[in-house]
Backbone as CSV, one residue per row, in Angstrom:
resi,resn,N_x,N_y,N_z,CA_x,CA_y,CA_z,C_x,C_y,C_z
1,UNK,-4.176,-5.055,30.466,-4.233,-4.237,29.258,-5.437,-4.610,28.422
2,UNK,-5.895,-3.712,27.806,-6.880,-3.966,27.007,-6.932,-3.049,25.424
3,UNK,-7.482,-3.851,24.375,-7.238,-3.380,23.166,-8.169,-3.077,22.332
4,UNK,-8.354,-1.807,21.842,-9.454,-1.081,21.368,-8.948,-1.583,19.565
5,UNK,-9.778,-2.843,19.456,-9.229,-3.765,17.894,-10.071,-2.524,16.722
6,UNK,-11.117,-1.833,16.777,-11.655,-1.038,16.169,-11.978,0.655,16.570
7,UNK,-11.542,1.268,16.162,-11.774,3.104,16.794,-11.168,3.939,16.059
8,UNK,-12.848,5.095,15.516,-12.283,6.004,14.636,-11.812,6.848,15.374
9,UNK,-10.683,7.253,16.205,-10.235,7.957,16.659,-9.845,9.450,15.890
10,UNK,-9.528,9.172,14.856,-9.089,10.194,13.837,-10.474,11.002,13.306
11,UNK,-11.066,10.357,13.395,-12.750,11.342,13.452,-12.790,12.951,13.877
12,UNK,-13.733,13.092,13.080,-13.932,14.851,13.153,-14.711,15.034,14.643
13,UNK,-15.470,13.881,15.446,-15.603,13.946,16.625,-14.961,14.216,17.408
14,UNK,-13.717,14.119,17.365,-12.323,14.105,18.123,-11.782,14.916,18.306
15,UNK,-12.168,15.572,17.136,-10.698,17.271,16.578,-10.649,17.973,17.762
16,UNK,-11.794,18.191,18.556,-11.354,19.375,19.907,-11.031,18.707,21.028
17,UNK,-10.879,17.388,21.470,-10.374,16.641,22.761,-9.558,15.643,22.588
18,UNK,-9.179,15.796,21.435,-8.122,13.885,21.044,-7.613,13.402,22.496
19,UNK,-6.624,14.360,22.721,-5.717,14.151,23.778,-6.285,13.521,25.048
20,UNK,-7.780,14.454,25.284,-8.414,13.992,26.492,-8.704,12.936,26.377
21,UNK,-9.404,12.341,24.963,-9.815,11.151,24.568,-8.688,9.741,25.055
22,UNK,-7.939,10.290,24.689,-6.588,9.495,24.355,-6.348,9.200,25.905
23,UNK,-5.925,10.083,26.568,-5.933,9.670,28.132,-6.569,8.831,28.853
24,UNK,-7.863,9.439,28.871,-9.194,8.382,29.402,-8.839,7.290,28.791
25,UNK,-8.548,6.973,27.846,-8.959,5.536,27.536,-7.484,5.011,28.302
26,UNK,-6.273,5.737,28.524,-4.997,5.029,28.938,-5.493,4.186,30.304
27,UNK,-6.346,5.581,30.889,-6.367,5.534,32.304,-7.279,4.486,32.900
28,UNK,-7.823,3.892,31.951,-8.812,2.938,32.266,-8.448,1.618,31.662
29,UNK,-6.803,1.577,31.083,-6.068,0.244,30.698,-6.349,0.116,29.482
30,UNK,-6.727,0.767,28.414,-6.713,0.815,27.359,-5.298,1.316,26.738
31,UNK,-4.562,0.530,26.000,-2.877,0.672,25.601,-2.777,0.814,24.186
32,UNK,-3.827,-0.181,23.380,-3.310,-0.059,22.059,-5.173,0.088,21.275
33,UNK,-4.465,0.522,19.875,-5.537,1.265,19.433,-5.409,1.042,17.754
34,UNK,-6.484,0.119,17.609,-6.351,0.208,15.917,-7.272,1.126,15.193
35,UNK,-6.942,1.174,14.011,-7.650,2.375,13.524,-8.101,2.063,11.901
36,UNK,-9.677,1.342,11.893,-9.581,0.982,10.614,-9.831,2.559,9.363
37,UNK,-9.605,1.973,8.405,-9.741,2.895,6.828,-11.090,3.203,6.869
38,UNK,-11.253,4.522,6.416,-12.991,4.903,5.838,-12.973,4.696,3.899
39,UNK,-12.064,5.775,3.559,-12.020,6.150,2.459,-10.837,7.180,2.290
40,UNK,-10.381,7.720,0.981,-9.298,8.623,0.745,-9.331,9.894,1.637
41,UNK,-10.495,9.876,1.658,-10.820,11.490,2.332,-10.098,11.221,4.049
42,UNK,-10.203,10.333,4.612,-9.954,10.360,5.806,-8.331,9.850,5.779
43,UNK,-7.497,8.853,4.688,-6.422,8.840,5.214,-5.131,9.650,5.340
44,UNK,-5.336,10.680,5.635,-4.261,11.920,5.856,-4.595,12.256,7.472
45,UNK,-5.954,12.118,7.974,-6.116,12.535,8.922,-5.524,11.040,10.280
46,UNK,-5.984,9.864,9.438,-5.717,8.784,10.260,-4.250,8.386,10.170
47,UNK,-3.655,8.584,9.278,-1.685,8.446,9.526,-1.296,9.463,9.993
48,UNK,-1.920,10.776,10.300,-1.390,11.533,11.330,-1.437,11.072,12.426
49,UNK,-2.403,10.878,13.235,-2.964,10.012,14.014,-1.943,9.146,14.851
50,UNK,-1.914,8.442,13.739,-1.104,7.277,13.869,0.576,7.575,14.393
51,UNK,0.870,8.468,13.323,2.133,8.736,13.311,2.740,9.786,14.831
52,UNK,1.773,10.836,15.346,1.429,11.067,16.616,1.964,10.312,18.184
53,UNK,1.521,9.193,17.507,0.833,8.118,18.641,1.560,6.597,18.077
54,UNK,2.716,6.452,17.328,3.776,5.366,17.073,3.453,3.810,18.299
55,UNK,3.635,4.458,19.496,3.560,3.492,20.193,2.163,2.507,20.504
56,UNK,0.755,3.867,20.045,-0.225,2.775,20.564,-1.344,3.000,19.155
57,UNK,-1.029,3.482,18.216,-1.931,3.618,17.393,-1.632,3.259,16.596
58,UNK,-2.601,1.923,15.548,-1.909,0.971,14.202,-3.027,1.378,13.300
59,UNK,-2.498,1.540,12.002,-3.938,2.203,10.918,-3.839,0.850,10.077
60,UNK,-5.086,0.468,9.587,-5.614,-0.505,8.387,-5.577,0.503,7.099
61,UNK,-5.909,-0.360,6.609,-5.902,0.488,5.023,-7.202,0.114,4.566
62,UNK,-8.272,0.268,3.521,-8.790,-0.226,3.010,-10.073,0.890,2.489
63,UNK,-11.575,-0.135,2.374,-12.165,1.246,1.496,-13.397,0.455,2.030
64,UNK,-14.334,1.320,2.802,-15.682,1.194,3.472,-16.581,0.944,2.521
65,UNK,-17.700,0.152,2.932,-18.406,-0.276,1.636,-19.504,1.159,1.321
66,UNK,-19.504,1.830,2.327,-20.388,3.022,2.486,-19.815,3.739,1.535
67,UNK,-18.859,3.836,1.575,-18.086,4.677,0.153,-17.552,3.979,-0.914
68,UNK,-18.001,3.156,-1.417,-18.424,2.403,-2.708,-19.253,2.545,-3.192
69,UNK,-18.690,3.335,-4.554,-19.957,4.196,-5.676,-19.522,3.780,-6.929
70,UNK,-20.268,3.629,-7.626,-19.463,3.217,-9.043,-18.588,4.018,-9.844
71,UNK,-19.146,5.282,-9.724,-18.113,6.506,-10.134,-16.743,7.234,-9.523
72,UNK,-16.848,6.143,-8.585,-15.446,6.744,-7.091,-14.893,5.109,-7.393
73,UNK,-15.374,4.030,-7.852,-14.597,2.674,-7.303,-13.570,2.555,-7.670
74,UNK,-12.695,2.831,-8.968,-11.620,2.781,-9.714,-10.461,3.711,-8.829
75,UNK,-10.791,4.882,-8.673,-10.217,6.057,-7.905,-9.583,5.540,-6.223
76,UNK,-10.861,4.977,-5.990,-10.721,4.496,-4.556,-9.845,3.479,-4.075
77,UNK,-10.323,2.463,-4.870,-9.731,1.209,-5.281,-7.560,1.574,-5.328
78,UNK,-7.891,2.115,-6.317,-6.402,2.280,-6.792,-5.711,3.487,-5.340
79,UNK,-6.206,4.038,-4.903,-5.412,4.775,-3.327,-5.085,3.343,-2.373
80,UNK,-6.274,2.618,-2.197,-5.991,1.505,-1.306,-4.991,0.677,-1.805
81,UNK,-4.714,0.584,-2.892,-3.430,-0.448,-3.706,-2.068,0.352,-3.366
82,UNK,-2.508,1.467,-3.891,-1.189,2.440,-3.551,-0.542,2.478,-2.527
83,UNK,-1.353,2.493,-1.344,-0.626,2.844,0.098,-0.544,1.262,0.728
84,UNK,-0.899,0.214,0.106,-0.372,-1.132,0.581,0.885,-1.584,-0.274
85,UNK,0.966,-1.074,-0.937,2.379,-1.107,-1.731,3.215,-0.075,-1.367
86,UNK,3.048,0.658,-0.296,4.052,1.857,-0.404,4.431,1.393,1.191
87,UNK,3.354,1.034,2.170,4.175,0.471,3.160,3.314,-0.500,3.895
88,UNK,3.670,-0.428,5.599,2.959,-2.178,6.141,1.926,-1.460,6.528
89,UNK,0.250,-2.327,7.125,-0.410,-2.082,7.704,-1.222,-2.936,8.671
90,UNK,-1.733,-3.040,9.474,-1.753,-3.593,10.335,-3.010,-4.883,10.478
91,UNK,-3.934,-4.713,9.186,-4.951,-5.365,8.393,-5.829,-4.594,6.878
92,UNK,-6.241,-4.890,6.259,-7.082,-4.604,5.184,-8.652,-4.748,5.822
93,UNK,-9.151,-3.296,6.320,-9.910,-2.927,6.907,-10.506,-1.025,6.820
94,UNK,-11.845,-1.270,6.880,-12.942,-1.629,7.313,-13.401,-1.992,5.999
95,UNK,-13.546,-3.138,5.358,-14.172,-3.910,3.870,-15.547,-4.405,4.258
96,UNK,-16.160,-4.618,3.273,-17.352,-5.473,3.463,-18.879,-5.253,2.473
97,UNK,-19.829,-5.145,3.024,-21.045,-4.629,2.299,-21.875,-4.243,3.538
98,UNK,-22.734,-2.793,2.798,-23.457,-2.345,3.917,-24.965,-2.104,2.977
99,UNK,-25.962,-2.736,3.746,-26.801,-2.706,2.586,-28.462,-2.158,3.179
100,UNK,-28.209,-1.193,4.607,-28.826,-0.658,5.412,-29.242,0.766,4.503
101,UNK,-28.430,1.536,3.981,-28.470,2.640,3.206,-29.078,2.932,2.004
102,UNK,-28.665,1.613,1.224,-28.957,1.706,-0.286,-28.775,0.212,-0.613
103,UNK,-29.490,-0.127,-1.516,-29.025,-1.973,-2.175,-28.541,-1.637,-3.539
104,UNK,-28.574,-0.477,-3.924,-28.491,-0.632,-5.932,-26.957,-0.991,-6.168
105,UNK,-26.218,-0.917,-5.126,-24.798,-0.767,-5.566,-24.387,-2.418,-5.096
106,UNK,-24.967,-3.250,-4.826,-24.422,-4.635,-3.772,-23.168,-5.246,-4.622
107,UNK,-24.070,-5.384,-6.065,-22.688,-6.115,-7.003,-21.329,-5.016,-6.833
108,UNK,-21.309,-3.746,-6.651,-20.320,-2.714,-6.804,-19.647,-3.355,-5.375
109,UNK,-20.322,-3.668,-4.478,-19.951,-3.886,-2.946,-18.989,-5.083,-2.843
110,UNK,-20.082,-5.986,-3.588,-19.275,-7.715,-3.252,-18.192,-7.533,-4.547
111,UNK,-17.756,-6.723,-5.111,-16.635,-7.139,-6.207,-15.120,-6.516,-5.596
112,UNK,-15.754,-4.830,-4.767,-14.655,-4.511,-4.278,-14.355,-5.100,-2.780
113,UNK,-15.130,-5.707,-2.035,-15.487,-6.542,-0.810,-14.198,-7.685,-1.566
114,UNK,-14.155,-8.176,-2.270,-13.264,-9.712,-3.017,-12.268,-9.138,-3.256
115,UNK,-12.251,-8.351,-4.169,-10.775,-7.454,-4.831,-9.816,-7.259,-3.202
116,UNK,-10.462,-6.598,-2.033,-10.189,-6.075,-0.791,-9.393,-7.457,-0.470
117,UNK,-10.149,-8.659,-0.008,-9.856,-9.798,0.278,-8.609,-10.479,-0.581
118,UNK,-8.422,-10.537,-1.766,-7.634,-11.145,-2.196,-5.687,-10.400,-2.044
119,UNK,-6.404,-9.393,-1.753,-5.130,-8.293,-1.359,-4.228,-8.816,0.000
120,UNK,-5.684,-8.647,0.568,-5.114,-9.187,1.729,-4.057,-10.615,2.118
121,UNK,-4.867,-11.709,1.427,-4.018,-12.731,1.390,-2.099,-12.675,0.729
122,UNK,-2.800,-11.643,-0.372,-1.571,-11.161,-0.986,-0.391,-10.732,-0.255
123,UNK,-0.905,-10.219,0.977,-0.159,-9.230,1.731,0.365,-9.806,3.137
124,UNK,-0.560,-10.998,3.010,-0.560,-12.309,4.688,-1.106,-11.119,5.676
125,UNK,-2.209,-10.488,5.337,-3.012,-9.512,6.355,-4.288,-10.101,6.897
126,UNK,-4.962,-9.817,8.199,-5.813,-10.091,8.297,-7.282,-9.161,7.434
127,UNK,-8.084,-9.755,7.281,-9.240,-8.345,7.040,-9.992,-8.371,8.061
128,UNK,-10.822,-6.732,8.208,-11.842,-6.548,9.211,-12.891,-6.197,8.229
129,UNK,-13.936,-6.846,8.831,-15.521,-6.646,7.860,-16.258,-5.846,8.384
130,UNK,-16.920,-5.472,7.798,-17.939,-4.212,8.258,-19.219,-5.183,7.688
131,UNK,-20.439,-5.370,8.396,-21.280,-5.944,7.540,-22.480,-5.294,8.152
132,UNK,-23.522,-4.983,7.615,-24.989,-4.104,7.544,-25.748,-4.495,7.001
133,UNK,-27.372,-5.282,7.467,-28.526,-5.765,6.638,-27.952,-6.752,5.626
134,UNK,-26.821,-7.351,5.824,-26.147,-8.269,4.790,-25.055,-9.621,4.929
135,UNK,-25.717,-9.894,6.031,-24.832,-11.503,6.068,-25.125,-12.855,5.305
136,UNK,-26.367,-12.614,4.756,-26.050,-13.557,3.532,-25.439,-13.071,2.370
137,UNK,-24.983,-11.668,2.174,-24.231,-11.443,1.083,-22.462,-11.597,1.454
138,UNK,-22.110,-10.971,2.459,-21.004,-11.399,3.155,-20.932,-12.687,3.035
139,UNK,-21.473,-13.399,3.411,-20.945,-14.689,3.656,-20.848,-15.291,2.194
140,UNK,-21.526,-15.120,1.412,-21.522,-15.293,0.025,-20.073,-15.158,-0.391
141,UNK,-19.499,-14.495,-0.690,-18.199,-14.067,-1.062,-17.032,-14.556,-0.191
142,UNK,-16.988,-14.922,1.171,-16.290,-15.840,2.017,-16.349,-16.781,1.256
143,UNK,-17.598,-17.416,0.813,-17.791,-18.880,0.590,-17.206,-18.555,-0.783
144,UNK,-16.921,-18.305,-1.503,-16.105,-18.213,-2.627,-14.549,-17.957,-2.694
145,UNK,-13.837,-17.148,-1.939,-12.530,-17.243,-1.476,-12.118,-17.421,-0.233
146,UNK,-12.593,-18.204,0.596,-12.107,-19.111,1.487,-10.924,-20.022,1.584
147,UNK,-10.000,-20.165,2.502,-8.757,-20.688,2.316,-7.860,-20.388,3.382
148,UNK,-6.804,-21.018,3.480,-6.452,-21.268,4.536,-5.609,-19.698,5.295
149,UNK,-5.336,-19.257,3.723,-4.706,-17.404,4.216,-6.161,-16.345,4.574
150,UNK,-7.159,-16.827,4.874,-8.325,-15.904,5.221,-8.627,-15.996,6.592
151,UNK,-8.175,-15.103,6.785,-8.628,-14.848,8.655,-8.472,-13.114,9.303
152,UNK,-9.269,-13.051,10.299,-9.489,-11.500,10.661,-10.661,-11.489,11.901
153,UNK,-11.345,-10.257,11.378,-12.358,-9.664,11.849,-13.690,-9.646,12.076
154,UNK,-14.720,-10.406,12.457,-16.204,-9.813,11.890,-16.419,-8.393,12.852
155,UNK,-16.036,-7.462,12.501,-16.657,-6.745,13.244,-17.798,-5.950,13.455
156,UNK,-17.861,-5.229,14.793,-18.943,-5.004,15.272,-20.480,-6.023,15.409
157,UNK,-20.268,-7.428,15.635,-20.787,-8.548,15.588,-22.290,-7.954,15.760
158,UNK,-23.123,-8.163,14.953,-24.713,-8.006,15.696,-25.814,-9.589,15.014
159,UNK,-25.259,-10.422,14.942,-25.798,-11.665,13.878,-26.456,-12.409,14.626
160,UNK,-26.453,-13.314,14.451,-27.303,-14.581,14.978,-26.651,-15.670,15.515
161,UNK,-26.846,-16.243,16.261,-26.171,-17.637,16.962,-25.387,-18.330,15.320
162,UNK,-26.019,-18.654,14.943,-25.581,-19.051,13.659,-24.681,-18.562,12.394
163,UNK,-25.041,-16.807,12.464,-24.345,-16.287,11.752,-22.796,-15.957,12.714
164,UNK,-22.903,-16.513,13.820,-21.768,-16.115,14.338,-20.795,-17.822,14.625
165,UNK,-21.387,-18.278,14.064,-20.917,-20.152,13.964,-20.190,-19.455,12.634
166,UNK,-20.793,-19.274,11.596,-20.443,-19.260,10.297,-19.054,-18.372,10.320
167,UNK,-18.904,-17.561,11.149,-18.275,-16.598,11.376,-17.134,-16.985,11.610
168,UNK,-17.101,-17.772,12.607,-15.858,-18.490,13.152,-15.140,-19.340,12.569
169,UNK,-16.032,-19.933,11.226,-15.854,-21.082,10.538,-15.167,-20.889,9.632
170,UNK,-14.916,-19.688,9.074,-14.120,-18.652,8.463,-13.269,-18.303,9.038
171,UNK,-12.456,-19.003,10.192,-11.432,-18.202,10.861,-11.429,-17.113,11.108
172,UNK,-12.390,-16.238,11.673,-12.914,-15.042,11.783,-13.024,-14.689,13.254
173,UNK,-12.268,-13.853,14.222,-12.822,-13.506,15.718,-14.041,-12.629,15.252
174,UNK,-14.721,-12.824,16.415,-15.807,-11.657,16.409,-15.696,-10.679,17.181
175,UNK,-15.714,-9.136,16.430,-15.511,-7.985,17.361,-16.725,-7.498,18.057
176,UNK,-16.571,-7.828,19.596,-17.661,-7.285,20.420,-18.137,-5.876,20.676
177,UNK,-18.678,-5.187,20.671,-18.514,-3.835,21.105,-19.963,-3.557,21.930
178,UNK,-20.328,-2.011,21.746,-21.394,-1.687,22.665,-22.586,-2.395,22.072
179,UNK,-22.972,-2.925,21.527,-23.877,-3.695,20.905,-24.623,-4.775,21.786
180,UNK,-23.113,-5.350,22.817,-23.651,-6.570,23.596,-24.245,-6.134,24.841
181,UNK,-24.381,-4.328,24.627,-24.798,-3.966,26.549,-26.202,-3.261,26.006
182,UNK,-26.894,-3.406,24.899,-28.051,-3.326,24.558,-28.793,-4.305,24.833
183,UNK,-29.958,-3.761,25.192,-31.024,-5.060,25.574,-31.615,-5.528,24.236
184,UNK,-31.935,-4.581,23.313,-32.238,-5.363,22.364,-31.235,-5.795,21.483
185,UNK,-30.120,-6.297,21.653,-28.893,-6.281,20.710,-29.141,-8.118,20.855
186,UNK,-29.567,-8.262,21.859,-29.398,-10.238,21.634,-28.378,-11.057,21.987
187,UNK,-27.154,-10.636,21.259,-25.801,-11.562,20.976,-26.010,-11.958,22.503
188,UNK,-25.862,-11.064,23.626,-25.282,-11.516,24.890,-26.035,-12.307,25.131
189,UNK,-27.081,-13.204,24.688,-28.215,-14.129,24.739,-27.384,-15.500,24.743
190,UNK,-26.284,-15.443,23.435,-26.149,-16.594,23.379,-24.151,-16.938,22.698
191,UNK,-23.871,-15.547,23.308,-22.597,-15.237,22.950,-21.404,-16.216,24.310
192,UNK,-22.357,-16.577,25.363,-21.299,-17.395,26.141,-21.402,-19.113,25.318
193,UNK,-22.124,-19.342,24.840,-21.781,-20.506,24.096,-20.696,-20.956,23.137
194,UNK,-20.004,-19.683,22.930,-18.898,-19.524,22.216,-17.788,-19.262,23.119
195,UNK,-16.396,-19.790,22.526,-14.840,-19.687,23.445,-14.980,-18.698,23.327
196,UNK,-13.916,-17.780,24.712,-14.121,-16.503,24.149,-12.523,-16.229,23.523
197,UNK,-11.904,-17.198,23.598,-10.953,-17.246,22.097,-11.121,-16.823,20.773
198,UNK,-12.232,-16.622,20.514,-12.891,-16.538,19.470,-13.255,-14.814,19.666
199,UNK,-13.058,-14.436,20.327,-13.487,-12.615,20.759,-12.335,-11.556,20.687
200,UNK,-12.741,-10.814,20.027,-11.701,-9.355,20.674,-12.647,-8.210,20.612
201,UNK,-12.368,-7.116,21.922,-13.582,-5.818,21.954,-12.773,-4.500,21.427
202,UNK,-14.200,-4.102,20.865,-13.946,-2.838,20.372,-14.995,-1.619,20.574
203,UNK,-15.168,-0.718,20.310,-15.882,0.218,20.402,-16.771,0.990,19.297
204,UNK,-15.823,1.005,18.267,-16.520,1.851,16.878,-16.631,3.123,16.775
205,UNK,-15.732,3.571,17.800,-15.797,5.123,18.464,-15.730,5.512,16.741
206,UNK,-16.488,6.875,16.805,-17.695,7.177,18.411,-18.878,6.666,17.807
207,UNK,-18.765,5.502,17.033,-20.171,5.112,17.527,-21.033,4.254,18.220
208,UNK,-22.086,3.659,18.489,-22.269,2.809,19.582,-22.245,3.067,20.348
209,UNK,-22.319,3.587,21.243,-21.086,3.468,22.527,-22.523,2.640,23.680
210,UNK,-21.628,1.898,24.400,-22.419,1.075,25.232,-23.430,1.938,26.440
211,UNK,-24.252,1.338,27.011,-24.843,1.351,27.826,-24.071,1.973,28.640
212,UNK,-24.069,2.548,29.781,-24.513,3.944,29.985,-24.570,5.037,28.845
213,UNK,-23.737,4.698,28.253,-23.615,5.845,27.238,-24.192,5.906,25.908
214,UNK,-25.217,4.929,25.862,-25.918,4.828,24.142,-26.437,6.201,24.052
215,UNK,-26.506,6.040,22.580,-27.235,7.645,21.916,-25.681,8.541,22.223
216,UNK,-25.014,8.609,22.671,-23.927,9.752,22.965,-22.649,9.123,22.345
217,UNK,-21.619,10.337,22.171,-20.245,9.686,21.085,-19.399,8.457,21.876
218,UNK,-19.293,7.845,21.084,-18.573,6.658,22.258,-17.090,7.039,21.944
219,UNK,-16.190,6.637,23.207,-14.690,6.134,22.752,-13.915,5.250,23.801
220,UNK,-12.677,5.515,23.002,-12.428,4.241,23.891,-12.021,3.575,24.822
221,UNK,-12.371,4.863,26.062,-12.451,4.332,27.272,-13.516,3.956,27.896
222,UNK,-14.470,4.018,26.803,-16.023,3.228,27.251,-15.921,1.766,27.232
223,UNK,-14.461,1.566,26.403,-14.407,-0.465,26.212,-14.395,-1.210,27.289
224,UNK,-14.176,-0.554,28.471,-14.260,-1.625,30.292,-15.991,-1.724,30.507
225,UNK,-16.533,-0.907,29.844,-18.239,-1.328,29.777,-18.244,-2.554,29.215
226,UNK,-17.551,-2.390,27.957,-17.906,-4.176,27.333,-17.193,-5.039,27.846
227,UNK,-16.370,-5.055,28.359,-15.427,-5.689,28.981,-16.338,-6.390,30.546
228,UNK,-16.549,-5.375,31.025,-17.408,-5.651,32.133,-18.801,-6.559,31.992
229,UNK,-19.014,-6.651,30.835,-20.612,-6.984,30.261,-20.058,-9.172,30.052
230,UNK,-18.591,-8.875,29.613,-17.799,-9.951,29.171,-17.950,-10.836,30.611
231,UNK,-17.405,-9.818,31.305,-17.370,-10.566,32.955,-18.862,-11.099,33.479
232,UNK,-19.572,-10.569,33.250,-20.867,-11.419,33.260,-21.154,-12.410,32.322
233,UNK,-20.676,-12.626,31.290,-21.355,-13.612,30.454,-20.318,-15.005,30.641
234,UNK,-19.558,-14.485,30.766,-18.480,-15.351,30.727,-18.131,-15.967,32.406
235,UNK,-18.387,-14.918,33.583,-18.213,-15.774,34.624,-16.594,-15.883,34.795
236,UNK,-15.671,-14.729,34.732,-14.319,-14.424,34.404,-14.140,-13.151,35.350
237,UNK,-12.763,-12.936,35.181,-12.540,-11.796,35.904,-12.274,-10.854,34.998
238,UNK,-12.034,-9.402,35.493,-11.774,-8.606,34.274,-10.460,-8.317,34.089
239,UNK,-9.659,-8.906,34.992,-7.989,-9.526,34.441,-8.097,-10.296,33.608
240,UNK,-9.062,-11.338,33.883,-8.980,-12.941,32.602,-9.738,-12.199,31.860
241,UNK,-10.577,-11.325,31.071,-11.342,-11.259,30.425,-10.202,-10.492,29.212
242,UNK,-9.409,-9.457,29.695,-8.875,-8.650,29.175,-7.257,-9.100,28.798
243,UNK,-7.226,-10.192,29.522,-5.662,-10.855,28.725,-5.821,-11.756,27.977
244,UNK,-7.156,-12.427,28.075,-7.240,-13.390,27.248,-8.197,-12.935,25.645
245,UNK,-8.694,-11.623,25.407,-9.005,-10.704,24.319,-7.838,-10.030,23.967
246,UNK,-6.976,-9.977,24.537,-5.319,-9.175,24.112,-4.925,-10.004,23.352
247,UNK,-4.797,-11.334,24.029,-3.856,-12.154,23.299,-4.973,-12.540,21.890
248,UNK,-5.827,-12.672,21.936,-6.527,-12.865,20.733,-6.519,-11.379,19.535
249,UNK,-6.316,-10.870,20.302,-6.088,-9.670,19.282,-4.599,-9.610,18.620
250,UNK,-3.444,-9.720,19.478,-2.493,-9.821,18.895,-2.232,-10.933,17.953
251,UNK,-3.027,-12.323,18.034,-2.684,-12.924,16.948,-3.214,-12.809,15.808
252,UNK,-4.097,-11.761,15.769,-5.192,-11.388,14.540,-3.808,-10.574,14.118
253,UNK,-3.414,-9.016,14.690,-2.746,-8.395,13.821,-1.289,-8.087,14.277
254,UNK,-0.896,-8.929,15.292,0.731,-9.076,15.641,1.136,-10.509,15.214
255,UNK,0.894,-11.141,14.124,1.123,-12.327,13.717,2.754,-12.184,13.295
């Protein structure tokens, strides 16, 4: 079995093939399927989703740093409080700072990035990070509420030998995805130096999507690409590769 820890499945990419989507990925041992938060606008479409698909589809809650505006933060903010108080979810995700787009908003980023985090602990959830042009600001704000209830996600890993030490050091798995079957992506440079205890794969459907398929919508039956990429770095089989990223996934959000 294998576990797609990140996938916008609920995406407007999706609307005309879900089902097909959904298959392919069965048929290629893909079973379970998390589904992090964008923003308000998308969670009606992603607890349908979810609710659909009971057995293999788990939704996060939370509020993308991409949609962190100063004139939406209060609004936004307060939906994500709402629906973690109204029922369970499976982490406080996709949080973080993205600072590829725009920088004017970073303080708007790292306050609701903390607010996100402290929820979480609140809640004994893991978080998943989204991070962009910004791991010294990320890590900034780790290093300020750090503790022993902080643990989760880095996902979609693209950092540095180092930023991915730091990563871990934070009780943090790192989410692999199509990133590591790029030649210029690096990680797979120096990503077997790390347990792969420390790993769970994902996709980002649809974006990324690995080698064969870069530039085109990814999903998530493209994850036996990374999976396969795993089996090379690691020198594993893709039985061991894929039970031993299961079980690391379930203790992130089947705790």
């Amino acid at each position: 079995m294998l576990i797609d820890t990140h996938t916008h499945l609920y995406s407007e990419q999706f609307e005309n093939d879900i089902d097909e989507v959904i298959a392919r990925a069965k048929q290629n041992g893909v079973e379970r399927f998390y589904l992090p938060a964008i923003d308000k606008s998308y969670t009606d479409r992603m607890l349908a989703l979810e609710s659909q698909h009971q057995d293999s589809m788990f939704a996060m809650m939370g509020l993308h740093p991409c949609s962190v505006h100063p004139d939406t933060i209060e609004e936004e903010l307060a939906h994500v409080r709402e629906w973690i108080d109204k029922r369970s979810f499976k982490a406080i995700g996709e949080i973080g700072i993205d600072l590829y787009w725009e920088k004017e908003f970073l303080q708007t980023q790292q306050d609701a990035f903390k607010t996100q985090i402290e929820w979480a602990k609140e809640k004994n959830l893991p978080i998943v990070i989204h991070c962009r042009d910004a791991f010294n600001e990320v890590f900034e704000v780790l290093e300020e509420v750090k503790d022993e209830k902080l643990f989760g996600i880095f996902h979609c890993f693209s950092g540095t030998k180092e930023d991915a030490q730091r990563a871990i050091d934070f009780n943090l798995k790192l989410g692999i995805g199509g990133v590591v079957t790029f030649k210029n992506g690096k990680i797979d440079q120096f990503l077997g130096d790390f347990d792969i205890k420390d790993i769970v794969l994902e996709t980002d459907s649809p974006y990324l999507a690995p080698v064969p398929f870069r530039g085109k919508r990814n999903e998530s039956s493209y994850l036996t690409h990374v999976c396969d990429k795993l089996v090379d770095i690691y020198h594993q089989t893709p039985t061991e590769i894929a039970a031993i990223t299961t079980k690391n996934a379930f203790d992130i959000f089947e705790r």
